[in-house]
N, C-alpha and C positions, 0 to 999 in steps of 0.2 A: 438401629439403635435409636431410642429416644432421648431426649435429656432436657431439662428445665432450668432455665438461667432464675437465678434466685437476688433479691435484693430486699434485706428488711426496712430499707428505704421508702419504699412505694413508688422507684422510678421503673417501667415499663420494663416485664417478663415475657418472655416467648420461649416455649414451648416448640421445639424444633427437632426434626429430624435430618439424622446424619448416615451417609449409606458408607456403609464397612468398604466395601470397592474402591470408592473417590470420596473422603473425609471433607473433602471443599467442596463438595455439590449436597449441600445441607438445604434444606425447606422451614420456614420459617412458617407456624402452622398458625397460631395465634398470639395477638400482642395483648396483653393484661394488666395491673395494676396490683399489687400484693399489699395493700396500706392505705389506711384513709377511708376504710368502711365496707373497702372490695372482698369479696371470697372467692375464692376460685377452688373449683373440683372438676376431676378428669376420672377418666376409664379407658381402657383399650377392651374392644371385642376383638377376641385372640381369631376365629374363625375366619372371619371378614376383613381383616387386620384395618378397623374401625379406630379412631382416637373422637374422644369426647371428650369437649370442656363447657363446663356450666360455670359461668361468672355470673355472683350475685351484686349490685352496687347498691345503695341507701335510696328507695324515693324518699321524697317531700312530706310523704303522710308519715312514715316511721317503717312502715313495709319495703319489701326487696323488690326489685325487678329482675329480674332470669334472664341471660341471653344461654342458648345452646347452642355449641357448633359441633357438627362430624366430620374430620375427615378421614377420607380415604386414602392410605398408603398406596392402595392397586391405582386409583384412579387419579394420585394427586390435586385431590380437588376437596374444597370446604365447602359446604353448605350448613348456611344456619336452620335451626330446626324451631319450628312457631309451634308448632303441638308434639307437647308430651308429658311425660306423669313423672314428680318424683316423690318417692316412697321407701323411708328406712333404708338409705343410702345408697339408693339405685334408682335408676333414670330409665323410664322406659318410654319408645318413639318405635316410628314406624322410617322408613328410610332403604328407597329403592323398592320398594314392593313388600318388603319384608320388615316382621317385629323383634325388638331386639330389646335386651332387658340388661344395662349394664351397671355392675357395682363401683361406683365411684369413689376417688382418694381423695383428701384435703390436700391443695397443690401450694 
């Protein structure tokens, strides 16, 4: 099960997973900022059981800067992603060998 800690504060959200078996052995997937000019959007690729979040924050010029991160349920492990495409609200990257095209939610 996944779930999202929420604060329209802008004090730091994480994005965590919780296993149905043991509810205290929860994963803390990524820490965020929801206020003060941050965006954040996510995806799950259901296959791969993939979680993807794309936080945008303000540069200095007036444009966004991108971070992307995946992680892996199987693998328990995040990696951030430095090349990928976003296009009419889906993110597409390559990751582990394979291309993956996922439609992203405003988090």
């Amino acid at each position: 099960m996944e779930g999202e800690g929420t604060d329209p504060a802008g004090i730091p959200l994480e994005p965590f997973t919780i296993y149905l078996s043991d509810p205290a052995d929860n994963i803390e997937i990524l820490s965020f900022r929801a206020a003060g000019g941050y965006f954040y959007s996510w995806g799950i690729e259901e296959q791969d059981k993939l979680y993807v979040s794309v936080s945008q924050r303000p540069d200095g010029d007036g444009s966004y800067e991108y971070e992307v991160y995946v992680y892996s349920f199987k693998q328990e492990q995040k990696t951030q992603m430095k090349q990928f495409m976003l296009d009419n609200g889906m993110i597409k990257f390559q990751y582990n060998g394979r291309s993956y095209s996922v439609k992203l939610q405003q988090g």
